[in-house]
N, C-alpha and C positions, 0 to 999 in steps of 0.2 A: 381561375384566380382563387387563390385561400383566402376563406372567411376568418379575419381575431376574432377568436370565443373566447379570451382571456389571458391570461398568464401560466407559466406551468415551474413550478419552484423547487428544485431539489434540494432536499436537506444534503449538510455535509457528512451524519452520517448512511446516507446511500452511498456518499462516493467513501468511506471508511468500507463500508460492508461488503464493496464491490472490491476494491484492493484486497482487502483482508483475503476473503473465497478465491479471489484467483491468484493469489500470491500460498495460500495453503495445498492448489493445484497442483504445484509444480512440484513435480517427484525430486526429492534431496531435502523439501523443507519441512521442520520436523513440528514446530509450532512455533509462533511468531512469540518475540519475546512479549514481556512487560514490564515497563520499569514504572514502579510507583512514583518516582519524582517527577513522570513525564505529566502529570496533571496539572501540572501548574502551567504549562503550555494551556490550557484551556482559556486561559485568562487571559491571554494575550490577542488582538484583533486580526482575523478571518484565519484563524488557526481555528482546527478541531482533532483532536486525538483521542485514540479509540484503540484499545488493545493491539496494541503493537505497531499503529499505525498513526500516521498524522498527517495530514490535508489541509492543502491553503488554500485559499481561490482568490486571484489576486484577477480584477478584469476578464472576468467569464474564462478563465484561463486556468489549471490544476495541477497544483505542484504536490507528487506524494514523497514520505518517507519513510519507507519500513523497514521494521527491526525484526530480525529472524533468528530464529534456531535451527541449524541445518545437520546433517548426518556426517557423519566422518568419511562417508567413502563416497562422496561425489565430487565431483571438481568446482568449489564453489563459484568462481569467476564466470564458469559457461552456467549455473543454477542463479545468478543471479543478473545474467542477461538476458536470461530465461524472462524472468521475473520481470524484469522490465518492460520487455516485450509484450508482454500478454498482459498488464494490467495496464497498459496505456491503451492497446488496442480493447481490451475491456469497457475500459471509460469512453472512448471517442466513439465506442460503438453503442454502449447504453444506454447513457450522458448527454453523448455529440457534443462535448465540451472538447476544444484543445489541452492537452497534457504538455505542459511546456517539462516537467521532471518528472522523473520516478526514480529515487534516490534509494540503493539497497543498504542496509547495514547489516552486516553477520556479527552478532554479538556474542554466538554462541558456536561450538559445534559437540555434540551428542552423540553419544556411543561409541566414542572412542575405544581402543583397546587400552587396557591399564598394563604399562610396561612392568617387567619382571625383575 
């Protein structure tokens, strides 16, 4: 039988830092965006946003959604199922919190060629 020695409290942003690192993983992303108006999400209840990233916890439960900048010559569809995959199983492996989302946005793509 386990002994309670107390409580154990993760901040939100653990679960920002743990999306962030394993969504910058994943080969094709090139850096997460940042939108400066996204700060104003902070002010809204069990939101937290954190360069590029924003995390709810709604009932011990973790909705994420990230904003990326990816390369021009990967297939982004399979790079950002990529991405999904691995920072869910990130979080329930960390955390051991359920991931009910992990919501990709490509806002960007980088290193295009400049047509002639």
């Amino acid at each position: 039988m386990e002994e309670k020695l107390g409580t154990v409290r993760i901040s939100p942003q653990v679960l920002i830092a743990i999306a962030r690192l394993t969504t910058l993983s994943v080969p094709g992303v090139v850096r997460m965006y940042r939108d400066l108006t996204a700060g104003v999400d902070r002010f809204l209840k069990n939101k937290t946003v954190g360069d590029g990233v924003r995390v709810e916890v709604i009932d011990d439960t973790v909705s994420v959604d990230l904003y990326i900048i990816v390369a021009h010559d990967i297939n982004i569809y399979q790079v950002g199922r990529q991405i999904q995959a691995r920072v869910a199983r990130a979080i329930q492996d960390m955390v051991g919190m359920p991931v009910l989302a992990v919501n990709v946005h490509v806002e960007n793509v980088e290193g295009a060629p400049v047509p002639e």
